[in-house]
N, C-alpha and C positions, 0 to 999 in steps of 0.2 A: 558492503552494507547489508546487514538481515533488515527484515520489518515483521511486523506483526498482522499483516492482511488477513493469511487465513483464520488465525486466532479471535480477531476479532469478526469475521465472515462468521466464522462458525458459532461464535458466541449468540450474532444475532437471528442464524438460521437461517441465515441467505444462502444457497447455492453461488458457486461462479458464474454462473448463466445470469441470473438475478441480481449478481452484483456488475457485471458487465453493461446491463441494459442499462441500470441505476445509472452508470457513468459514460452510459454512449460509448463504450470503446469492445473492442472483439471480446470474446472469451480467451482466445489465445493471451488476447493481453495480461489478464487475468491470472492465468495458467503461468507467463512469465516472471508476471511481477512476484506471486507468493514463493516461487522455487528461486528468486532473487536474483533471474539472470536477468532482468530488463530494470533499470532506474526508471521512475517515474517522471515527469515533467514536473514544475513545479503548479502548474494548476489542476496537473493530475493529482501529487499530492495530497494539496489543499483541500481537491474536492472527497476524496478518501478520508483526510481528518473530517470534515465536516460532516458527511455520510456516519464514521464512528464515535461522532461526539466524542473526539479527543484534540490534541495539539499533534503537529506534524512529528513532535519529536515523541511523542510515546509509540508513533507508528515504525519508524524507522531509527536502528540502532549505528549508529558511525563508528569505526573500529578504526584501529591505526592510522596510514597516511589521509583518512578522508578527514579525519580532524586538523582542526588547528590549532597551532600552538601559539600562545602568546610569548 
């Protein structure tokens, strides 16, 4: 799964430091999530949509088996 965290971090001029506090969780988290070794929670998501006024799905991109197929 990619996302779009730092993209939009950086769009709004937030450092990681700043977007970390915004969401109560470490920096390291932070650091995890945009290099895309750590999945988010689902209310960590949510709060990261909401943070970049978008939907969960512009943030994070699903590639092969994480989709499903009908």
């Amino acid at each position: 799964m990619q996302n779009l965290i730092r993209d939009k971090r950086i769009h709004m001029h937030i450092t990681q430091e700043e977007l970390s506090q915004r969401l109560k969780v470490s920096r390291q988290t932070i650091i995890s999530l945009e290099s895309g070794k750590y999945k988010p929670s689902l209310v960590l998501a949510h709060k990261l949509a909401q943070l970049f006024s978008c939907q969960i799905e512009e943030l994070f991109i699903f590639e092969g088996d994480e989709n499903i197929e009908f």
